[in-house]
N, C-alpha and C positions, 0 to 999 in steps of 0.2 A: 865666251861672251859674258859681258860683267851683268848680275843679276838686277833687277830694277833696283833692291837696296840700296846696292854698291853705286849707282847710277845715280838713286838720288841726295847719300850722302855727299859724295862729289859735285854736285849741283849744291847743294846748301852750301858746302864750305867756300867753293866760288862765289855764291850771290853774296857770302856773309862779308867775303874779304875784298869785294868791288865796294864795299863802304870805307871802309880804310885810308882811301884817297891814298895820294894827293890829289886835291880838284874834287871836280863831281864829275860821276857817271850819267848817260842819259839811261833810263827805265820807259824804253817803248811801251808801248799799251798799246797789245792786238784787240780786235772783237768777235775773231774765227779764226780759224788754222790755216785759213788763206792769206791771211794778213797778217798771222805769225810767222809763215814761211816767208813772206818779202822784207819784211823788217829782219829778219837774219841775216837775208840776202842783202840788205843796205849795210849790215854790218856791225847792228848795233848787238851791247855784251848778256842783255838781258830784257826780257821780256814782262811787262806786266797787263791784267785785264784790265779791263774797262766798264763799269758798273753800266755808263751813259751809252757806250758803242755796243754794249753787249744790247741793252733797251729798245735802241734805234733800231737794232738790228732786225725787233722780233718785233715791230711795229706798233712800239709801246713807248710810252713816256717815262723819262727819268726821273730816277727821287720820287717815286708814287706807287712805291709796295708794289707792282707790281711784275715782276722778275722775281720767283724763289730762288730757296738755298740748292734745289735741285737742277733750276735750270743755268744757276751759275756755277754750278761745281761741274755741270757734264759742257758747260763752254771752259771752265779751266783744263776739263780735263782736253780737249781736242787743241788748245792750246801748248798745254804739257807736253804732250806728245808729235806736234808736230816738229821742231824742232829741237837741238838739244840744249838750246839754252834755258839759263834759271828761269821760270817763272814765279812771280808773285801774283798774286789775287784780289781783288778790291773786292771786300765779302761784307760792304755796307756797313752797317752796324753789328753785322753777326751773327741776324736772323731771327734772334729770339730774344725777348722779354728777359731771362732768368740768364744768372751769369754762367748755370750750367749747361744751358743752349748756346752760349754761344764756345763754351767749351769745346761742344760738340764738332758745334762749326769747325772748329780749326782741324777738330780729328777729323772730318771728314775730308777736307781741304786736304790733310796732309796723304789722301788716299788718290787723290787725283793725278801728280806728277808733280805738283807745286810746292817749292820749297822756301813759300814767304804767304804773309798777306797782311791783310790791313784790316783792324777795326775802328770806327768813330765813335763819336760820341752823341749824334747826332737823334734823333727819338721817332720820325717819321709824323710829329704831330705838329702840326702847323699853329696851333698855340703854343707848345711849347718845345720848339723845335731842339732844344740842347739839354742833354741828362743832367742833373745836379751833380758835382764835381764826387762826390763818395760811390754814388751808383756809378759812374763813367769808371772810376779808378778799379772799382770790385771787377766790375767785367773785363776790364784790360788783364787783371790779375788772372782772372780765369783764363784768358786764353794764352797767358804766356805758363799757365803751370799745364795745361796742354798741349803746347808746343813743344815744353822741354821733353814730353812723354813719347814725343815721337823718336822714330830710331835714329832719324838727320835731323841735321841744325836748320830749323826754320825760323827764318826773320820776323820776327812779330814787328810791325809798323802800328802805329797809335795817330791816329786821330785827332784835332781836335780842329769842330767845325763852325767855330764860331761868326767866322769871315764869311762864309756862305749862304748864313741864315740871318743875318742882316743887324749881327753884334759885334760892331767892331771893335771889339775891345783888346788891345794887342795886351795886354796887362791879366787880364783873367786868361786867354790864351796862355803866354807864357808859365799863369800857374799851372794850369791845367797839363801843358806839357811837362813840365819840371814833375808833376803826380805821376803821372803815364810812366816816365822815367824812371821815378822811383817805385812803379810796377814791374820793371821788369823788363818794358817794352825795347827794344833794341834798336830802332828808328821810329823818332818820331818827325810829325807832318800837320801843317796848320796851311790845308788850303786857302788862296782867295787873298793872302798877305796882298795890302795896298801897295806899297812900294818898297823901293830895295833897303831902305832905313829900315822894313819892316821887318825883312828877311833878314838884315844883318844883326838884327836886336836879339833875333829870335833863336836864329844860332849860336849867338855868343851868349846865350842864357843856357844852355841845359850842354852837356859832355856827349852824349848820345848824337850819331848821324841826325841830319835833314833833311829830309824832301822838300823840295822845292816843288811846286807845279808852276809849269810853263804856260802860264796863260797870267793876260796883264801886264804890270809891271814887269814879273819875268819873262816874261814872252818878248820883250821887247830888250833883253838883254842877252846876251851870249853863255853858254856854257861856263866858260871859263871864267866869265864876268860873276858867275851865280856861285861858282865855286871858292872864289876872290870873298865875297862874302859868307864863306862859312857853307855852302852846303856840301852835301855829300853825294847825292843822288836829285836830276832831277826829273820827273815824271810827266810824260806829256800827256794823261789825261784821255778824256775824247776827241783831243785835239785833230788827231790824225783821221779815227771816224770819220769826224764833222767835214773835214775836207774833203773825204771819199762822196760822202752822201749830195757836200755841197756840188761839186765838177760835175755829179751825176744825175742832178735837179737841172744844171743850167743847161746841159748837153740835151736833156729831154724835151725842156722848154724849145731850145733852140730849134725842136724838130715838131714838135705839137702844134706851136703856136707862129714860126714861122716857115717849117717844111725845109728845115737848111739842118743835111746830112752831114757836112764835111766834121762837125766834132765828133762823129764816128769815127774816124781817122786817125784822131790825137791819143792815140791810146800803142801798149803793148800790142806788139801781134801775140796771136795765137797759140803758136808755134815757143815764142818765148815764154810766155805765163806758164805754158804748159811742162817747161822744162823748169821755172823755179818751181811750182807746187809738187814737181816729182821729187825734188832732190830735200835728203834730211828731215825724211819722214820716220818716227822713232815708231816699236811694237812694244805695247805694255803687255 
């Protein structure tokens, strides 16, 4: 039996060399080990979390400090291990103030199963919701001289969250990635990009892979349309979540409010669910 080392070496060198292309890969994003076992089972080559589905999940709102580094590392780790594919980690901003907390982060991350993650740049302060470009750059540095410290190759992904917090400036983004870049970072990622100009700008600016997220303009484009444009990987976000929760609102409503059973029906038997959550269950 290959030892976990062994296990997660081979998992980094895989997730590192699905950036490679040609085209882009899609990066599922589970937000339980139930929903990392069915996204194996659809097929796809690697898995990522979910800051927003992991949120939803615990009956909390997204983007509001509320979810620790604890309770995202012990959802990566049940994500890690339910299946064998790479996982990567959406680990916020990194958890901490000081660029050697978020150091930290990454070793701890890298203790979970997962052999990627992501930091932003983002500050959690609603006045000032984006870090000044030197503090963003020091912490990216930190977590890629932590990441090389681990025994496998983990993908450090970079952030920059300007599109999200209502700066849309593709110009200060592209520096800010081109910094990130020149930290070290290995993929970088500029949620929230308006449109596919925006994407194509943004690739054809920095050498380093792109995350795309599939929501918006790219959502409304195809994989290979995203990968035509220069990405490498693209990320669906809480997209898949939102979906889960949404089928599962209207299904309720549908029985609350007018007493009609039958979307109880539209679903998985039993009997199958039960046979993908058995299968490709890993033991750390």
């Amino acid at each position: 039996m290959d030892t976990l080392e062994e296990t997660l070496r081979e998992r980094g060198e895989r997730f590192h060399a699905l950036h490679g292309g040609p085209g882009a890969f899609v990066l599922a994003n589970a937000w339980d080990a139930g929903s990392a076992r069915l996204l194996a089972e659809a097929g796809f080559v690697a898995l990522g979390t979910t800051s927003a589905g992991l949120a939803h999940s615990l009956g909390r709102a997204d983007g509001a400090g509320l979810v620790d580094r604890g309770e995202t590392l012990g959802n990566a780790k049940a994500i890690a291990v339910a299946t064998d594919l790479p996982v990567s980690v959406d680990l916020e901003s990194g958890f901490g103030e000081e660029p050697a907390e978020v150091a930290r982060t990454i070793t701890l991350t890298g203790a979970t199963g997962a052999v990627g993650g992501s930091v932003e740049d983002a500050t959690g302060d609603p006045a000032a919701p984006i870090r000044p470009l030197a503090e963003a750059v020091e912490r990216v540095e930190a977590a890629v001289e932590a990441a090389r410290r681990l025994p496998f190759r983990f993908t450090l992904t970079a952030r920059a969250e300007n599109f999200l917090y209502g700066r849309p400036d593709l110009e200060d983004t592209i520096a800010r990635l081109r910094e990130f870049e020149r930290a070290g970072a290995e993929v970088l990622y500029a949620p929230g990009l308006p449109d596919t100009e925006a994407i194509r700008r943004v690739c054809a600016s920095v050498e380093a892979p792109v995350n795309v997220l599939a929501a918006g303009a790219a959502a409304r484009s195809t994989v290979a349309e995203l990968g035509a444009l220069g990405a490498r990987r693209v990320s669906l976000g809480s997209g898949l979540s939102k979906i889960a929760l949404t089928h599962a609102l209207r299904s309720a409503r549908e029985i609350a409010e007018h007493g009609r059973l039958a979307g109880l029906t539209e679903s998985l038997s039993g009997s199958e669910l039960d046979r993908l959550m058995g299968h490709g269950a890993q033991v750390y």
